[in-house]
C-alpha positions in Angstrom: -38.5 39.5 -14.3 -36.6 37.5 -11.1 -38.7 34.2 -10.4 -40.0 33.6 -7.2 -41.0 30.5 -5.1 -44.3 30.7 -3.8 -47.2 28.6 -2.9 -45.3 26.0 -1.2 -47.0 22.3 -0.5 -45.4 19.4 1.4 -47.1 16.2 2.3 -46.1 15.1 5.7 -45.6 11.0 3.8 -46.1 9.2 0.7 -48.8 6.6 0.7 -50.2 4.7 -1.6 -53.9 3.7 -2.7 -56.5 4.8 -3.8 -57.8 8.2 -2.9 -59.9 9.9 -5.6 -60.5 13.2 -3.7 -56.4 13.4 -3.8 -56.1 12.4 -6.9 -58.5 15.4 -8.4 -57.1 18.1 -6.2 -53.8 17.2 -7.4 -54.7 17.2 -11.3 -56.7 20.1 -10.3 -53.1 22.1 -8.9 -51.3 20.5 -12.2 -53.9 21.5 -14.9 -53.6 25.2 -13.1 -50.1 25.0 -13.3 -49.7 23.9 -17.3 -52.2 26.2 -17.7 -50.4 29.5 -16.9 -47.0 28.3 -18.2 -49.2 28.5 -21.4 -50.5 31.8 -20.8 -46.9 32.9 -20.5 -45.6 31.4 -23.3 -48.6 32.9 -25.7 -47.2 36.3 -24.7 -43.5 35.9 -24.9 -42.6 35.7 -21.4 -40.8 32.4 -21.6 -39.1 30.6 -24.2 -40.5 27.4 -23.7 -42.6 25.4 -21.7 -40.0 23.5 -19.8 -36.5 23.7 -19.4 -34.3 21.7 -21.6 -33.3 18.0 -20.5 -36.9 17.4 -19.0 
């Protein structure tokens, strides 16, 4: 299996404060993410959940 890049996201700038909407679509993306890198290690397509040295 070749990874590849998809779904790319860019913010145009950083900013700071307080923005709860943000905030929950980005746990949202995250929680999505950790889940299927569980999914794939439960059936043996990846060693480990993240690469060594993170």
């Amino acid at each position: 299996m070749r990874p590849w890049p998809v779904d790319y996201r860019a913010e145009p700038e950083f900013e700071l404060g307080w923005d709860l909407a943000g905030g929950l679509e980005s746990l949202n993306l995250a929680l999505k993410e950790w889940i299927g890198l569980l999914a794939y290690r439960l059936v043996g397509h990846i060693g480990a959940m993240a690469p060594n040295g993170c």
